[in-house]
C-alpha positions in Angstrom: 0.0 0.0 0.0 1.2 3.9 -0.9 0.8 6.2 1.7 1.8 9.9 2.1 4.3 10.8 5.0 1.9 13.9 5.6 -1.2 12.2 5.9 0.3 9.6 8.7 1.8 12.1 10.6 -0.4 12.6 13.8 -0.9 8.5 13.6 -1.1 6.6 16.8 0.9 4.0 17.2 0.5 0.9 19.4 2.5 -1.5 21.2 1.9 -5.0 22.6 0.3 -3.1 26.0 -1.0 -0.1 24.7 -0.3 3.2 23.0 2.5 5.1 23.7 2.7 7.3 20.9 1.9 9.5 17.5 4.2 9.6 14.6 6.2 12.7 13.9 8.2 12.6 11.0 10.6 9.8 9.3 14.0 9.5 8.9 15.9 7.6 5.1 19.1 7.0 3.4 19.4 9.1 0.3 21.0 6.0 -1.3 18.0 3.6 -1.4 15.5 5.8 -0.6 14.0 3.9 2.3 12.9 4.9 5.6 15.1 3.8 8.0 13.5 4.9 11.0 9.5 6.6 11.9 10.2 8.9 14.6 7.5 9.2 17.8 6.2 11.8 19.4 5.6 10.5 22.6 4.5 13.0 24.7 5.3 13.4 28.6 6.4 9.6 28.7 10.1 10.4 27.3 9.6 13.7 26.3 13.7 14.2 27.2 14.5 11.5 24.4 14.5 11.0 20.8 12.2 7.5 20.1 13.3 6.2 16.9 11.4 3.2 15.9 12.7 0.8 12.6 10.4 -0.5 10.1 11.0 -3.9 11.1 8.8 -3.4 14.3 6.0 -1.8 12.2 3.1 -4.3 11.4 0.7 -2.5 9.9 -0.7 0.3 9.2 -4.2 0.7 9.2 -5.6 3.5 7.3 -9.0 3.6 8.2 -8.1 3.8 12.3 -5.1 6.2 12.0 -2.7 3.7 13.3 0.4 1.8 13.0 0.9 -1.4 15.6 4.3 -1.8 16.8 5.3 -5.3 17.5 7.2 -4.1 21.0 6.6 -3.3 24.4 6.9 0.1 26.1 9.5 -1.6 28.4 11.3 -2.6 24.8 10.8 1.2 23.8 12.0 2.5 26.7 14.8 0.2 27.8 16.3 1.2 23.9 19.6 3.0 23.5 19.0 6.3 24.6 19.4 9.1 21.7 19.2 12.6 22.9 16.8 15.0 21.1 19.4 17.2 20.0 21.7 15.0 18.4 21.9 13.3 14.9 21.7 9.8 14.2 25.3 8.3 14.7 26.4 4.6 12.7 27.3 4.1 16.4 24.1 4.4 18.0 22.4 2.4 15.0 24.4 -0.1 15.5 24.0 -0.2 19.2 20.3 0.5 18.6 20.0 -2.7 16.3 21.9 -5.1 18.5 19.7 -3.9 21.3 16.7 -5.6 19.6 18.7 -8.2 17.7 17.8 -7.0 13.9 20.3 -6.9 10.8 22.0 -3.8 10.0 20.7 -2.4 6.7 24.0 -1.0 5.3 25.8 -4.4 5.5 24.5 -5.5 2.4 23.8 -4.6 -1.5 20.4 -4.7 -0.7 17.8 -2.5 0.6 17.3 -4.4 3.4 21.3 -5.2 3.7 21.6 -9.2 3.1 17.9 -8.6 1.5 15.6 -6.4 -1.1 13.0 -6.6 1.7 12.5 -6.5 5.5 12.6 -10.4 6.8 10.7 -10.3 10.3 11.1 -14.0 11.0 14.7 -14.7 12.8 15.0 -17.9 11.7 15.5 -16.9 8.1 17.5 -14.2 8.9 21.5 -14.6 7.4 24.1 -12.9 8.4 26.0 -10.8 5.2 28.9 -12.2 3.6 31.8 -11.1 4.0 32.9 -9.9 0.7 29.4 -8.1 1.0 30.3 -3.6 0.0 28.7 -2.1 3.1 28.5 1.6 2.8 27.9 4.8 5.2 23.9 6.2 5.5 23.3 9.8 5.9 20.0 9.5 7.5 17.7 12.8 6.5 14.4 13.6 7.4 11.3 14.2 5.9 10.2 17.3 7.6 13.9 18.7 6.5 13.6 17.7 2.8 9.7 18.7 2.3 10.5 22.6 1.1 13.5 21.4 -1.1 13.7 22.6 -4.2 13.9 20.0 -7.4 16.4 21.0 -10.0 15.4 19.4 -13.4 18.4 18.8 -16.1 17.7 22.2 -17.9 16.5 24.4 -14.5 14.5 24.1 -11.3 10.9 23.2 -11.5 9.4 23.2 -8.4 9.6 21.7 -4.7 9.2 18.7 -2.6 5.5 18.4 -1.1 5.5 15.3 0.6 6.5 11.7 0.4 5.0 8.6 -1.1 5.9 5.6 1.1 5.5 2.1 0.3 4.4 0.3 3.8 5.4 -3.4 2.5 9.1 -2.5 2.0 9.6 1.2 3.5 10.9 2.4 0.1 10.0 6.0 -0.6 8.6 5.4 -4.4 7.9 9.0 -5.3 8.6 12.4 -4.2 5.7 14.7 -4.7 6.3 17.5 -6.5 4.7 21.2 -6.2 5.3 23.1 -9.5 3.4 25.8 -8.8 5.8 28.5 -9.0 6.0 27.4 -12.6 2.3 25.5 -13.6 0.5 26.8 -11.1 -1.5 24.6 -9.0 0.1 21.2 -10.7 1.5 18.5 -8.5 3.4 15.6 -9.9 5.2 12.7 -8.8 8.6 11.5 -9.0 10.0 8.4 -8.4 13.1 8.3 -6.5 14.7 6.2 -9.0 14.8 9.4 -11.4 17.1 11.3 -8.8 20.6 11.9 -9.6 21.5 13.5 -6.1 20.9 15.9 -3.0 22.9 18.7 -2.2 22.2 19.2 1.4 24.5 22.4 1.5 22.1 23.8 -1.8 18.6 22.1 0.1 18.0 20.7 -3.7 17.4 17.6 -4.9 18.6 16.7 -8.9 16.6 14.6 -11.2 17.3 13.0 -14.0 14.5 14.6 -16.4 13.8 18.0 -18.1 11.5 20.3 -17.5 9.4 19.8 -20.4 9.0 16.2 -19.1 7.9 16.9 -15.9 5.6 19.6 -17.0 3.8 17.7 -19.4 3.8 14.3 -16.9 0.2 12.8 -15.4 -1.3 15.3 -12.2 -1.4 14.6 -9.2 -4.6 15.1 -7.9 -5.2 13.3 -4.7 -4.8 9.6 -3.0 -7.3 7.6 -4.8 -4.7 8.1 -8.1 -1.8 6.0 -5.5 -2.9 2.7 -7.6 -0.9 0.6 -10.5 -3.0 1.9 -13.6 -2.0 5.5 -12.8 1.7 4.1 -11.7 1.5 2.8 -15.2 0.7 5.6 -16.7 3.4 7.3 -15.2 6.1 5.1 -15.8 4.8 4.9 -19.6 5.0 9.1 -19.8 8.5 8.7 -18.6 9.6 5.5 -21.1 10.6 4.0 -17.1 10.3 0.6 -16.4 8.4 0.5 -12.7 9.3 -0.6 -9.6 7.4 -3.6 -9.4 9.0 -5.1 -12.2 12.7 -5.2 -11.4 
């Protein structure tokens, strides 16, 4: 399922004994394009504390109820390495973080998922990576920072990032949606992060692959009830892109 990072924001999410928090905002890699981490607002309860939580505790999210349940305890939660609010995510605390609640690292790997293209829940079919496996360094952004962003086309800039559109089976952020209004006024389109060349964090831009002409004459996007395959198709087939499901 495709959901928008804007529209769960606010979502209350549940662990095995109850509530214990809404989500804030999400934090992915720039090389995969993948949320690596939802991050939880979580009130009073540790209010002094960053709470990160990974997509392989999320179960499901379920639209209809504004919620996502959490397969962990608040003890789990709050017996997790500690992350102050004011500091970025270190490869040190992720790796503390992950051997804490005994999951594989994502970055050991040439996968998404490190050893694997998708999150595998079930220890028992978990392998370690080999060791002739590339694993490389994450800089871990988040969405709140990147919405605002502005997207720089091969022959100019043509608008700004609006939102995200996650894919809840595998985490993977599929399209960035894209505000041209400053230029088609009142158009929104999406972008699939496949098209992106690069970020320049230092220039708050992101680089696509595609020229403006392109983009201006790609499918609108008009609302959720378009996130299904036949528009997807559509899209792909404006772009001459193979899609994502297909690879």
């Amino acid at each position: 399922m495709l959901i928008r990072a804007k529209k769960v924001k606010g979502y209350t999410l549940d662990s095995y004994d109850g509530e214990f928090g809404k989500v804030m905002e999400f934090y992915f890699d720039d090389r995969h394009w993948t949320i690596r981490y939802l991050v939880a607002d979580t009130g009073d309860w540790l209010a002094d504390r960053k709470v990160l939580i990974s997509p392989y505790a999320l179960v499901e999210v379920v639209k209809d109820a504004e919620h996502i349940t959490v397969n962990l305890s608040r003890k789990q939660i709050e017996d997790s390495p500690r992350l102050d609010s004011d500091k970025p995510v270190s490869r040190q605390y992720e790796a503390e973080y992950n051997s804490f609640y005994d999951w594989p690292t994502y970055w050991a790997g040439p996968f998404m998922w490190g050893a694997y293209p998708y999150i595998v829940r079930d220890g028992n079919n978990l392998r370690e990576s080999h060791p002739d496996e590339k694993k490389w360094d994450p800089h871990l952004r988040s969405t709140q920072e990147v919405t605002g962003y502005h997207i720089q086309a091969a022959d100019g800039e043509i608008g700004h990032v609006e939102d995200f559109i996650i894919d809840d089976e595998t985490w993977a952020i599929r399209y960035l949606v894209v505000d041209t209004e400053n230029w088609l006024p009142g158009k929104k389109v999406l972008v699939s992060a496949h098209w992106i060349k690069h970020v320049s964090w230092s220039e708050s831009k992101v680089f696509v692959t595609l020229s403006r002409d392109i983009i201006n004459r790609s499918p609108e996007y008009t609302g959720d009830f378009l996130l299904n395959r036949e528009y997807e198709a559509g899209l792909h087939k404006h772009y001459n892109r193979k899609g994502y499901w297909v690879e």
